[in-house]
Backbone as CSV, one residue per row, in Angstrom:
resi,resn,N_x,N_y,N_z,CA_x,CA_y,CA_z,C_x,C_y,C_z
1,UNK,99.004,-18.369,-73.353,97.936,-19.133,-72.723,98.459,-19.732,-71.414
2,UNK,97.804,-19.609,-70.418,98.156,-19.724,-69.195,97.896,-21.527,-68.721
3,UNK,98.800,-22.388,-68.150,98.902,-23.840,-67.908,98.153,-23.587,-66.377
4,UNK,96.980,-24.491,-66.407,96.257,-24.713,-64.935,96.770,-25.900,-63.806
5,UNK,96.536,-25.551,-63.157,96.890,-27.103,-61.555,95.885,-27.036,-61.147
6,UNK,95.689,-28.552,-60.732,93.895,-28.227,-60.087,94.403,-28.488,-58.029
7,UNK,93.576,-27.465,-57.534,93.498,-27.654,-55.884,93.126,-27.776,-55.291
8,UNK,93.057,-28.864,-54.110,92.477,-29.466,-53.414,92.284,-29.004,-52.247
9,UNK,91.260,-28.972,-51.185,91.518,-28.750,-49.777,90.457,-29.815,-49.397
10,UNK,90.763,-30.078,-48.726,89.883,-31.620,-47.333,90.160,-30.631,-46.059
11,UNK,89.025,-31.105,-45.410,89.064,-30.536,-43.980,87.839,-31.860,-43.217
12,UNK,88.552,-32.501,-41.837,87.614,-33.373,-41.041,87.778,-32.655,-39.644
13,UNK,86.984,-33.164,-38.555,87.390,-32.648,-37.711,87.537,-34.561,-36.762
14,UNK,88.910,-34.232,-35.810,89.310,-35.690,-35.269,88.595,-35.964,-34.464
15,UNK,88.362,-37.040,-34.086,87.717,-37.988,-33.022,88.451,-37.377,-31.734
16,UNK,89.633,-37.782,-31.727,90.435,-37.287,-30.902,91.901,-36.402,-30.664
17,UNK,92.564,-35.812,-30.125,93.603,-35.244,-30.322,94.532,-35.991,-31.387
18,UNK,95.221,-35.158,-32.072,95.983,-36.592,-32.922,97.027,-37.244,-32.489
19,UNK,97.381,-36.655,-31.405,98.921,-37.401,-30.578,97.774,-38.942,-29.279
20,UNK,96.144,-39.033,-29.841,95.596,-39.826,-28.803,95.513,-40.875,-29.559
21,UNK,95.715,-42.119,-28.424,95.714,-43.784,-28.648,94.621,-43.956,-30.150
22,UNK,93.526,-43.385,-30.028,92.514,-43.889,-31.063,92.459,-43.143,-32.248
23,UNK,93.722,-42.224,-32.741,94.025,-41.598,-33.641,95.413,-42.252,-34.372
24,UNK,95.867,-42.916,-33.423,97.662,-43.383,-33.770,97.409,-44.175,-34.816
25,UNK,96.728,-44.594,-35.389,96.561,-45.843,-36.641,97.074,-44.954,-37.732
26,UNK,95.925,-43.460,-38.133,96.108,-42.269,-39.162,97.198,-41.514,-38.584
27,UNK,97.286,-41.470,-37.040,99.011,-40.080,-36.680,100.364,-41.076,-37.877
28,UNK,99.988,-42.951,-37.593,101.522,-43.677,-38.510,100.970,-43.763,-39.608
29,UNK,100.482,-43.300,-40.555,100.134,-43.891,-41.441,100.655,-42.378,-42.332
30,UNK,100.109,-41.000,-41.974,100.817,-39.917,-42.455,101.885,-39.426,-43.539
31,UNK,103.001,-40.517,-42.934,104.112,-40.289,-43.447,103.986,-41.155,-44.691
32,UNK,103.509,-42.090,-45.010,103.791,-43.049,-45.731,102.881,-42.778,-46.763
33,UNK,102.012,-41.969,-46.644,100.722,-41.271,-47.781,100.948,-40.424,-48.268
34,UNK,101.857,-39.459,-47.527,102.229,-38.403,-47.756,103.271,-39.032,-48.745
35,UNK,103.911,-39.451,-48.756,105.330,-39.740,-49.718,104.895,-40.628,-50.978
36,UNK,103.734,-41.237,-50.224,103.260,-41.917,-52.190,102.161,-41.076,-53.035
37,UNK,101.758,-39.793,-52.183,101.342,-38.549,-52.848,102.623,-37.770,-53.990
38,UNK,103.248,-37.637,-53.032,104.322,-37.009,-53.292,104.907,-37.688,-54.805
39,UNK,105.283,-39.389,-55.088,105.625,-40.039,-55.472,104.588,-40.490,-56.644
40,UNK,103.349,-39.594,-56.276,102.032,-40.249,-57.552,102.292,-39.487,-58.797
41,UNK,102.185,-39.929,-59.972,102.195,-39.017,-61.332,101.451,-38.021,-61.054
42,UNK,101.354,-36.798,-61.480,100.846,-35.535,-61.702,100.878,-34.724,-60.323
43,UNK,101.786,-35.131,-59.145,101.598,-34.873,-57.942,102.707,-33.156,-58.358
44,UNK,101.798,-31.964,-57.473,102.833,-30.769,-57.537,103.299,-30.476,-56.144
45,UNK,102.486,-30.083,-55.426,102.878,-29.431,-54.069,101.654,-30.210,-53.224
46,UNK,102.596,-29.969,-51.748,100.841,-30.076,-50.697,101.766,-29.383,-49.327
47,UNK,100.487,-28.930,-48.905,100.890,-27.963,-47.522,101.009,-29.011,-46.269
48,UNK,102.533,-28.323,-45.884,103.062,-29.190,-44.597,104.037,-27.963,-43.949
49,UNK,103.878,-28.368,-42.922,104.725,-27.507,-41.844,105.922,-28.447,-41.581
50,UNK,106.962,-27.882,-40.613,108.264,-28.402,-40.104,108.100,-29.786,-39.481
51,UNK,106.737,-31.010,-39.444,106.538,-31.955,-39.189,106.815,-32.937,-40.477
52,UNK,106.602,-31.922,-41.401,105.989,-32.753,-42.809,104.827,-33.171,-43.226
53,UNK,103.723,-32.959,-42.234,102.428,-32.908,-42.421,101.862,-31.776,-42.333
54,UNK,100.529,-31.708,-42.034,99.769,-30.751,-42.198,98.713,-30.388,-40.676
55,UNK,98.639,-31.611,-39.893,97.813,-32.013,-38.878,98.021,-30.432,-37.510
56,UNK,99.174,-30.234,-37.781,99.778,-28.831,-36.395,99.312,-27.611,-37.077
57,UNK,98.962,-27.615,-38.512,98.392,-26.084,-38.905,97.255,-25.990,-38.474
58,UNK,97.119,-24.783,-37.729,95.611,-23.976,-37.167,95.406,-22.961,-37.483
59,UNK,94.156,-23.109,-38.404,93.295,-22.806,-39.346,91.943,-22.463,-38.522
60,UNK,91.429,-22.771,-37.580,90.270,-22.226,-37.146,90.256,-22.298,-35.480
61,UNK,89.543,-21.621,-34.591,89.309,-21.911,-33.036,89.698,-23.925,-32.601
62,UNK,88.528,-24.115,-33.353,88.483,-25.732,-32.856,89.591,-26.389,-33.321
63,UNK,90.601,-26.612,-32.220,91.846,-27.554,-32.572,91.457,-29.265,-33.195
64,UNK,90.387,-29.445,-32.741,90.520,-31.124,-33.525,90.180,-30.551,-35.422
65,UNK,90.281,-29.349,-35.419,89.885,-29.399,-37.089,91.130,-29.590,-37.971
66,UNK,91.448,-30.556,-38.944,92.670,-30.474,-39.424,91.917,-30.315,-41.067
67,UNK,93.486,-29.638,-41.787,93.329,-29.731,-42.664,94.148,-30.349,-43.796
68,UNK,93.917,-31.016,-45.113,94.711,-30.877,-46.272,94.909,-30.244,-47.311
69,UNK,95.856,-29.456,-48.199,95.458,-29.252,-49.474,96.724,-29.723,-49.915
70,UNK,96.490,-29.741,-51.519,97.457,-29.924,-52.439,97.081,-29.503,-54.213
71,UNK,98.045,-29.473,-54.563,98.229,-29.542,-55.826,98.420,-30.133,-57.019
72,UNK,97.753,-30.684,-58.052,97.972,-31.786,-59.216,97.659,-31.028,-60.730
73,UNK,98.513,-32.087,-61.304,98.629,-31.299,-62.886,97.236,-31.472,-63.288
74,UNK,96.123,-32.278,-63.058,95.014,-32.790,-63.526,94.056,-33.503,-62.349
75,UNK,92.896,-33.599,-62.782,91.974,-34.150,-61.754,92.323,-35.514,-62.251
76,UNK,92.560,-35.925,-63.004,92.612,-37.309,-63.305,93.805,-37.935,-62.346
77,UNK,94.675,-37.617,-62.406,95.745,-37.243,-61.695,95.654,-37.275,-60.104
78,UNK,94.694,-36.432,-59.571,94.732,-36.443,-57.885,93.027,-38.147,-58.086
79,UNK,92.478,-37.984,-59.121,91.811,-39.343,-58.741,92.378,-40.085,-58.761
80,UNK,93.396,-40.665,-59.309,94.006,-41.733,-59.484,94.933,-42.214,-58.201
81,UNK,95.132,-40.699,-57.440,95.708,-40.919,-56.694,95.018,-41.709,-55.407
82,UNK,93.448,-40.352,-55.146,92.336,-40.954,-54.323,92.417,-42.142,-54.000
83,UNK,91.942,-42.726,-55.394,91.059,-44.055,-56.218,91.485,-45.429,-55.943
84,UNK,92.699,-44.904,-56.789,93.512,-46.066,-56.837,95.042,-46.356,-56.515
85,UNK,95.020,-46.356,-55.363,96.367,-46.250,-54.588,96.300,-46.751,-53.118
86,UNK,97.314,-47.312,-52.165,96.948,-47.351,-50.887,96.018,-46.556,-50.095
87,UNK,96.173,-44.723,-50.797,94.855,-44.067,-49.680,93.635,-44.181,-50.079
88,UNK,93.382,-44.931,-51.214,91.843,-45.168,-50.757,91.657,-46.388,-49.842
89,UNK,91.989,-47.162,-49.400,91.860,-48.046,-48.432,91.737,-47.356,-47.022
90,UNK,92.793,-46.289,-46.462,93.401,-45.600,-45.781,91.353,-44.435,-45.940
91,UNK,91.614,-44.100,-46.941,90.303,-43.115,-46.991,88.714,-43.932,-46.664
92,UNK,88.792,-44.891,-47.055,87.390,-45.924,-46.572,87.589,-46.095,-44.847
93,UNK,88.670,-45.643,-44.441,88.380,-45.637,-42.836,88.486,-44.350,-42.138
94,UNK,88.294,-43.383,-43.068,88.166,-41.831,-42.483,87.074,-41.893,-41.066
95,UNK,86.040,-42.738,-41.224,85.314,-42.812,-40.253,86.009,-43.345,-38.769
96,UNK,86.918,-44.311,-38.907,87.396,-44.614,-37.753,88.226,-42.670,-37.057
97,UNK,88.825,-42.678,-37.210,89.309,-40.942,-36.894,88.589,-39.439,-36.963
98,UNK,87.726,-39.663,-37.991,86.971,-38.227,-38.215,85.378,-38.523,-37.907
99,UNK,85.391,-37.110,-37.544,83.591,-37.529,-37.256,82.895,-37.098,-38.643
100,UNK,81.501,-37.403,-38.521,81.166,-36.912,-39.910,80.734,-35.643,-39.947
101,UNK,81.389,-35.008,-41.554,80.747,-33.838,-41.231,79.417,-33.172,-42.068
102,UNK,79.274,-32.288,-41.306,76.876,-31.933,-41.886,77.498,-31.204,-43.304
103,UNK,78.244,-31.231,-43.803,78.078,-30.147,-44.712,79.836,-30.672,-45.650
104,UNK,79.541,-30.086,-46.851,80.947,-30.256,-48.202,82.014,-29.984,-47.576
105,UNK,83.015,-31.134,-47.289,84.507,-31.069,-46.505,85.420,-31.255,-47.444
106,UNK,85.594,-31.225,-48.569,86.020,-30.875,-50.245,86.176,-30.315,-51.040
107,UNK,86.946,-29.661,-51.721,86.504,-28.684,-52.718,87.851,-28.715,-53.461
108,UNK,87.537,-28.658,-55.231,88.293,-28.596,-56.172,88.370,-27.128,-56.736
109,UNK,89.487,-26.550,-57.376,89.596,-25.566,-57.996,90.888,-25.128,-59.075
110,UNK,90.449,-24.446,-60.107,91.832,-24.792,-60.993,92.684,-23.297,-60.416
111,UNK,93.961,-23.691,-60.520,94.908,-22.322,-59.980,95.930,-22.289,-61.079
112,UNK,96.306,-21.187,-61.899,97.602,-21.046,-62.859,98.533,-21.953,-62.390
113,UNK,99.393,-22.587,-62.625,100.472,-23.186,-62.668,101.531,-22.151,-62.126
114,UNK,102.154,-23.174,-60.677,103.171,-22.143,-60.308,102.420,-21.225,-58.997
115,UNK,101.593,-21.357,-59.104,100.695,-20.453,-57.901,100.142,-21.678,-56.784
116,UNK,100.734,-20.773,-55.786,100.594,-22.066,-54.598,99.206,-21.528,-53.684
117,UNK,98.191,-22.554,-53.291,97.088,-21.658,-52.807,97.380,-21.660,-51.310
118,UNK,96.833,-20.202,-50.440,97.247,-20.152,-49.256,95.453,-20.853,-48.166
119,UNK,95.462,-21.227,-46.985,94.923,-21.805,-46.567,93.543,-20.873,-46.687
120,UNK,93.680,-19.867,-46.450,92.962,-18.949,-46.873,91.595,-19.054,-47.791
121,UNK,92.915,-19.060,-49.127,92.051,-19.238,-50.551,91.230,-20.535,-50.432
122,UNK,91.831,-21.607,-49.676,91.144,-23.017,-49.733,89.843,-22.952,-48.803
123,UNK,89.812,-22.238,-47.757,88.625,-22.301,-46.894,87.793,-21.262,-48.030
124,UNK,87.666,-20.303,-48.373,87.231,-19.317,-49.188,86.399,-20.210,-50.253
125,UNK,86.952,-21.097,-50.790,86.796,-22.238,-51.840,85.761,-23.478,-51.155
126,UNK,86.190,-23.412,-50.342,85.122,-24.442,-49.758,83.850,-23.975,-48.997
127,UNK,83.869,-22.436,-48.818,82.956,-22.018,-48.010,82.211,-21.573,-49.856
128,UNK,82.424,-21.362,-50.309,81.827,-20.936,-52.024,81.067,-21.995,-51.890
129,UNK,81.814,-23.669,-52.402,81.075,-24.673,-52.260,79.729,-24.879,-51.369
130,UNK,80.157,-24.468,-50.103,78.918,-24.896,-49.042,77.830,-24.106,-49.767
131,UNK,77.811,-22.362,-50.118,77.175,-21.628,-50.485,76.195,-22.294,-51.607
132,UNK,76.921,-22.200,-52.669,76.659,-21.872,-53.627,76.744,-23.605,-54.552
133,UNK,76.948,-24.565,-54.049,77.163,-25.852,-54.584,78.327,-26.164,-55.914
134,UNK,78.604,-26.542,-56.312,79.178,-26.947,-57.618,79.501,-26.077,-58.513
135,UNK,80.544,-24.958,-58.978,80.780,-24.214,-59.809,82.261,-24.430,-60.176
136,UNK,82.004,-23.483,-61.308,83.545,-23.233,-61.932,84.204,-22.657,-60.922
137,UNK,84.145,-21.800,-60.037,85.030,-21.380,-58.743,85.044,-22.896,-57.663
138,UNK,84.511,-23.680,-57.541,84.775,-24.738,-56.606,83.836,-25.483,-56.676
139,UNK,84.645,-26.730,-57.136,83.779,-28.103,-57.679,84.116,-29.254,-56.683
140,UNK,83.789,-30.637,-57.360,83.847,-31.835,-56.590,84.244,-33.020,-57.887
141,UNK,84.755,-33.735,-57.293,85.295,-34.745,-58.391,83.562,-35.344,-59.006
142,UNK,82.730,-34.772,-58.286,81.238,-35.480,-59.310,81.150,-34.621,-60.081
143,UNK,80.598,-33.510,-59.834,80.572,-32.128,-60.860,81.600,-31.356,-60.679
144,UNK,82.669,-31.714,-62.058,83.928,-30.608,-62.136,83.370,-30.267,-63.465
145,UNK,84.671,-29.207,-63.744,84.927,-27.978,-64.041,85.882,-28.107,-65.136
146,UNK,86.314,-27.717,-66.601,87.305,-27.949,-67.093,87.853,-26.826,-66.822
147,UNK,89.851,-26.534,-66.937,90.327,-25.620,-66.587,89.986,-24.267,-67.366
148,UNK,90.255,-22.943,-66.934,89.872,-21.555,-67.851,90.438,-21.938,-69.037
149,UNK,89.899,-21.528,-70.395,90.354,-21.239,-71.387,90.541,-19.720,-71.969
């Protein structure tokens, strides 16, 4: 019987370049989210380049689009992290940096254990979502999914 990880991808697009004055609050704050991710129970992997973040991967034409994903043993697990931890404080001001976006910038999905998802699979996953809303292929922490049995 195969052990699941559930995966995340976020995608905003910035206000401004992220090396600009009205981005520098979220450019310092990065490091320090990133490491109490890292540091949260059920935390597995999350995609970062030779910065240690994720903000320099390009993923589509429009450079202000950044992205996140990661990996957790459980949804309970990446909520807790959400929820209840410094980044939800940090996440209640997504608006100061990101603009809003018209359409699902989220998406959950369970992946075997040990399988790392490529940026790919995560846009794929979130473009399902936009499609097709809420499924066992790509959910939302309102309507999830329990892992395959």
């Amino acid at each position: 019987m195969a052990a699941w990880h559930l995966a995340q991808i976020n995608i905003g697009r910035l206000r401004a370049p992220i090396d600009a004055p009205e981005i520098a609050d979220f450019a310092d704050n990065l490091d320090p989210i990133n490491a109490l991710a890292e540091a949260s129970p059920g935390f597995v992997w999350r995609l970062q380049d030779e910065s240690g973040n994720a903000t320099g991967i390009r993923f589509d034409p429009d450079p202000l689009l950044a992205l996140n994903m990661s990996v957790w043993e459980s949804i309970e697990s990446l909520e807790a992290f959400v929820r209840k931890t410094a980044h939800a404080d940090f996440f209640k001001r997504r608006r100061d940096w990101f603009e809003r976006m018209g359409e699902a910038y989220m998406t959950l999905w369970w992946i075997e254990a040990g399988h790392l998802p490529s940026i790919e699979e995560g846009v794929e996953r979130l473009d399902h979502l936009r499609t097709h809303g809420p499924t066992a292929h790509a959910f939302t922490f309102g309507q999830s999914f329990s892992p395959p049995s």
